[in-house]
C-alpha positions as semicolon CSV with decimal commas, in nm:
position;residue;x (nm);y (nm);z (nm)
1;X;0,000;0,000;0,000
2;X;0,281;0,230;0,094
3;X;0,452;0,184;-0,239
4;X;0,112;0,196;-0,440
5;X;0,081;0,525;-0,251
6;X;0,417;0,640;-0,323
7;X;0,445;0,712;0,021
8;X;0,762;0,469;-0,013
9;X;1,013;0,346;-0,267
10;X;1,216;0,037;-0,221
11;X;1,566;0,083;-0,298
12;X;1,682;-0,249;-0,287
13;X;1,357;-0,508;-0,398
14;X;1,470;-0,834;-0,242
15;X;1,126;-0,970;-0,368
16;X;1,384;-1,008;-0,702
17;X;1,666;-1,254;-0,814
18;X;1,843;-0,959;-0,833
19;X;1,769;-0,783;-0,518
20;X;1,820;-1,100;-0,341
21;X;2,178;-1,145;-0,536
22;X;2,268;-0,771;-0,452
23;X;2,171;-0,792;-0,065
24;X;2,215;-1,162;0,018
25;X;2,489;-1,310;-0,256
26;X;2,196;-1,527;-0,371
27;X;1,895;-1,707;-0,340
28;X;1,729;-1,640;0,022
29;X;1,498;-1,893;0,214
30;X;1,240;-1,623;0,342
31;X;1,020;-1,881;0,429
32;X;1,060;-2,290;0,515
33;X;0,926;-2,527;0,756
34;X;1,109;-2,572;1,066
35;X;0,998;-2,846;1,285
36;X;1,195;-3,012;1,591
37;X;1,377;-3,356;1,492
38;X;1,176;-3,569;1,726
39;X;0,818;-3,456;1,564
40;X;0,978;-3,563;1,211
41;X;1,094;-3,902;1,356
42;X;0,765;-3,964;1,560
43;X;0,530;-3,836;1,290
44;X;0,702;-3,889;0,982
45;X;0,304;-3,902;0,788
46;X;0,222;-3,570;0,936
47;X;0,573;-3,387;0,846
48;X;0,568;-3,525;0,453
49;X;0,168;-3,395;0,488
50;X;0,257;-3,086;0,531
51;X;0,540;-3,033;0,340
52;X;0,383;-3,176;0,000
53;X;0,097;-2,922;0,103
54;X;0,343;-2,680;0,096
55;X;0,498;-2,790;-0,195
56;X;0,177;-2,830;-0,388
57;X;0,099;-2,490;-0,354
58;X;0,412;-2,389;-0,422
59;X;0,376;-2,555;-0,738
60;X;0,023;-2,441;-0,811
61;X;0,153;-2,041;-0,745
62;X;0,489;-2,135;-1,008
63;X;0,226;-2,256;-1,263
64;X;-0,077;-2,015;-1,244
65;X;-0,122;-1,633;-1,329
66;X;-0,184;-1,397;-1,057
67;X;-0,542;-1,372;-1,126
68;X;-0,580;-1,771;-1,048
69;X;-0,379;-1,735;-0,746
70;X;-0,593;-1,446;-0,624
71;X;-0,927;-1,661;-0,721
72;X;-0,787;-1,926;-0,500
73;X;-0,746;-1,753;-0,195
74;X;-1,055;-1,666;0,033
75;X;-1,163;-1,321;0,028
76;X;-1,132;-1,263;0,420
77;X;-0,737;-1,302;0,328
78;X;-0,723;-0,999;0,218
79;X;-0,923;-0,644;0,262
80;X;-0,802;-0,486;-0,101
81;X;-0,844;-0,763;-0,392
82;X;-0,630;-0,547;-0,639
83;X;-0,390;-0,421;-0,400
84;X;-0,353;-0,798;-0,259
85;X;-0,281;-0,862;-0,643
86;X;-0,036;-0,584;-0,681
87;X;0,185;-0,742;-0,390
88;X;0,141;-1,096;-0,545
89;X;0,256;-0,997;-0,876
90;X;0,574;-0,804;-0,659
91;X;0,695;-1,133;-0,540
92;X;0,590;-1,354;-0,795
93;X;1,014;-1,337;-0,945
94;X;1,137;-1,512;-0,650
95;X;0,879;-1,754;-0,572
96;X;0,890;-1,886;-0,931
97;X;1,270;-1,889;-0,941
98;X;1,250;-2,123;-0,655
99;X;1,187;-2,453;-0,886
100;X;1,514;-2,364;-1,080
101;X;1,783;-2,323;-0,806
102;X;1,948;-2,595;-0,631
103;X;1,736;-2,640;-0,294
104;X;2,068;-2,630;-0,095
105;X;2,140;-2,255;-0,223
106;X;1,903;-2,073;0,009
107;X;1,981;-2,238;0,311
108;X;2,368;-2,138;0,288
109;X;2,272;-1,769;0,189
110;X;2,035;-1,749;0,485
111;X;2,338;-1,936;0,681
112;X;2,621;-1,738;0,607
113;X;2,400;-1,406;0,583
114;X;2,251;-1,435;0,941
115;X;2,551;-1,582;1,091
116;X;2,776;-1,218;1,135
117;X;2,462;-1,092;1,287
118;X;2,418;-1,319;1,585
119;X;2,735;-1,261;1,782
120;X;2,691;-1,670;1,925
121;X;2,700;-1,781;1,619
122;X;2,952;-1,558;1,462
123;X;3,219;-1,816;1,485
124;X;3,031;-2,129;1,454
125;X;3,072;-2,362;1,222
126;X;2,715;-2,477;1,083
127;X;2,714;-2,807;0,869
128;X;2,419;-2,787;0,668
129;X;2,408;-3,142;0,578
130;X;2,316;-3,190;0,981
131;X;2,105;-2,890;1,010
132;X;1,935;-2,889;0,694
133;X;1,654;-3,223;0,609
134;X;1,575;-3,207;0,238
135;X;1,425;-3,601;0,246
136;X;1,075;-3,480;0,303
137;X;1,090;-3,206;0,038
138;X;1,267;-3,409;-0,221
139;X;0,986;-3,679;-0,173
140;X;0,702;-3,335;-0,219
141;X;0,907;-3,247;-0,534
142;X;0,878;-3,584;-0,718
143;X;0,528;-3,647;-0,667
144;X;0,439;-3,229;-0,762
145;X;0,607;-3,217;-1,115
């Protein structure tokens, strides 16, 4: 609203490949699904649920124009249809790059990004392969094509 307004105007759009290349170094995981190891191990049927939920729409937004994605969502999501539309189309770039960039990329941006800023973890080493799960996403991703 603030930029349809011109009350604002982004200097750096990180809603882009190339606003996420120019602040982060790369692709940035803005949003995943964090869940504690023990839920994964003791519902393994629940955590693939909701990832290939995720995933699914995921695919569904990468494969549909705005105006399907904005049919799909219920009205009390929103108060402003077009302006709800206008901020869909604004991040549309870097949700539909997702499904071309190696699934690992994010996580070390958002790793190495975050890292300087939390003075613990400043000299930590983080191993992704231990930190990171891909199994239940990889499992979403073959069966959403």
């Amino acid at each position: 609203m603030l930029e349809a307004n011109g009350d604002i105007v982004p200097v750096i759009d990180t809603r882009t490949a190339k606003g996420m290349q120019d602040v982060y170094g790369g692709a940035y995981a803005a949003g995943c699904i964090y869940a504690p190891v023990e839920f994964a191990k003791k519902y393994p049927n629940t955590a693939q649920a909701i990832v290939n939920a995720m995933m699914r729409a995921l695919r569904f937004i990468q494969t549909s124009t705005p105006d399907q994605i904005v049919a799909a969502v219920p009205p009390e999501y929103y108060t402003d249809k077009a302006l709800y539309k206008a901020a869909l189309e604004k991040n549309l770039e870097s949700v539909q790059a997702r499904r071309h960039r190696s699934r690992s990329t994010p996580a070390q941006t958002c790793c190495a990004t975050s890292r300087p800023s939390i003075r613990p973890c400043r000299s930590a080493t983080v191993d992704l392969a231990k930190t990171v799960n891909m199994t239940f996403q990889q499992k979403a991703a073959q069966k959403y094509k």
